[in-house]
N, C-alpha and C positions, 0 to 999 in steps of 0.2 A: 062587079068585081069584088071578091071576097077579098077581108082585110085581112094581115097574117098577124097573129098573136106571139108577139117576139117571146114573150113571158112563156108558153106551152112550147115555143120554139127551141129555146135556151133549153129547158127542162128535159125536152126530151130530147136533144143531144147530148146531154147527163147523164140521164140513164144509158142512151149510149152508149157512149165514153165510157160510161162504170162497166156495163156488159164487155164492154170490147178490148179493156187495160185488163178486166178478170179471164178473160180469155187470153189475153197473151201471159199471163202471169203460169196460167194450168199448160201452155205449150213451152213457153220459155223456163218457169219454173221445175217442170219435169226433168228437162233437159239437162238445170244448172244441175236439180240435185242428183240425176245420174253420173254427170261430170265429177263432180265432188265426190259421191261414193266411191266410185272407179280409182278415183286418183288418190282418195284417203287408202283404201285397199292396196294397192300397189304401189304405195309409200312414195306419190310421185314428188317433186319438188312444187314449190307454191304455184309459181308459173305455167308451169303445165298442168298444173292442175286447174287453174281458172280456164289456159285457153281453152280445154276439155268440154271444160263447164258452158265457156261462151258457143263453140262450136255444136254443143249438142243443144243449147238455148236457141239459139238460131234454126237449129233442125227442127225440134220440137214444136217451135212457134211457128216457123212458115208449111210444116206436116201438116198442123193443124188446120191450118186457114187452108190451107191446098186441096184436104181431103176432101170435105163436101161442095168444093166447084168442081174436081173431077167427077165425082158422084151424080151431080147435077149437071152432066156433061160437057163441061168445058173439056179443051184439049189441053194437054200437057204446056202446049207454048202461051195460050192465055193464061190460063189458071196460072203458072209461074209471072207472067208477065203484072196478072191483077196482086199477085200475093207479094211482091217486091216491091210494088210499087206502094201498097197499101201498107205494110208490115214493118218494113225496114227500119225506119225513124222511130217506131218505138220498141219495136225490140232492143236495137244499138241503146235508146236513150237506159232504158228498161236492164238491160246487159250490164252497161256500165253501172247503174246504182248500187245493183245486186251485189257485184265484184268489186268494187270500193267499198260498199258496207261490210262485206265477208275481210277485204285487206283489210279495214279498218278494225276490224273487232278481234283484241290480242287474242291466238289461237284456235280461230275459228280453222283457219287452214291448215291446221296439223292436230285438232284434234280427232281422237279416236271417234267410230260412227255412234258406239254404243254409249256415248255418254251426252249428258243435257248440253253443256257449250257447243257441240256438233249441231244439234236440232234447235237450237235455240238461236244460234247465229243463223241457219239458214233460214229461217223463220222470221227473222228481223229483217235479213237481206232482202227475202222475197216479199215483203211489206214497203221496204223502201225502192224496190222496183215498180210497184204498181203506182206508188205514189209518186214515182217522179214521169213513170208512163201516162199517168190519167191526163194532166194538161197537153202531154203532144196529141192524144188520142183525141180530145176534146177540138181544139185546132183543126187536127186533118178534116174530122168530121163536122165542122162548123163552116169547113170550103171542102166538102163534099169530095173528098180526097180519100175513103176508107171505103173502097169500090165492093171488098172483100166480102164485106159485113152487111151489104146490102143485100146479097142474093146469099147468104146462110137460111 
């Protein structure tokens, strides 16, 4: 019986977790900062300008993870079923940091696109998203719960 090395085990659901928070960061991230654009453009109010952002954050991150199980021929009712079930918890956790750090940072939501507090709060936003995504992603993945990321 071969012994399991907890220390390479740990390790490499790290890296993991690191690939798999930076992959929801580039689907969910897309998304916030298309939301944001859209809604800085169209002068929307603060609120609808987050849900925007949460709504296309959500698209963007479960597109992602959806696309190469249909690719890789899952059907439509799995591929959604593994991308929900694997996704959810850190995108929402991921959503909310992102949209609390953007509330939090005076004028992030009404500034104009062309200027550095626009890109520099998103920027911050989308760093405290990963960071508060990496532990749930580590978790799911430590009880073999991020079905998704296995067959990428």
């Amino acid at each position: 019986m071969q012994e399991i090395n907890h220390k390479d085990f740990s390790k490499d659901n790290k890296k993991l977790a690191f690939k798999t928070t930076l992959h929801c960061v580039i689907g969910c991230g897309t998304g916030d900062t298309v939301g944001l654009i859209i809604g800085t453009l169209f002068n929307f109010s603060i609120m609808p300008t987050m849900a925007l952002g949460i709504i296309l954050g959500f698209i963007g991150g479960y597109g992602l993870t959806m696309t190469p199980l249909l690719k890789r021929g899952f059907t439509i009712k799995n591929a959604t079923k593994i991308t929900i079930s694997s996704e959810t918890a850190s995108i929402l956790v991921m959503e909310t940091a992102e949209n609390l750090t953007a509330y939090l940072i005076p004028g992030i939501l009404t500034a104009a696109i062309f200027t550095y507090l626009f890109w520099l709060g998103l920027i911050i936003s989308v760093i405290a998203g990963f960071i508060a995504a990496y532990p749930v992603n580590y978790f799911m993945i430590s009880k073999g719960l991020k079905e998704a990321h296995i067959h990428h």
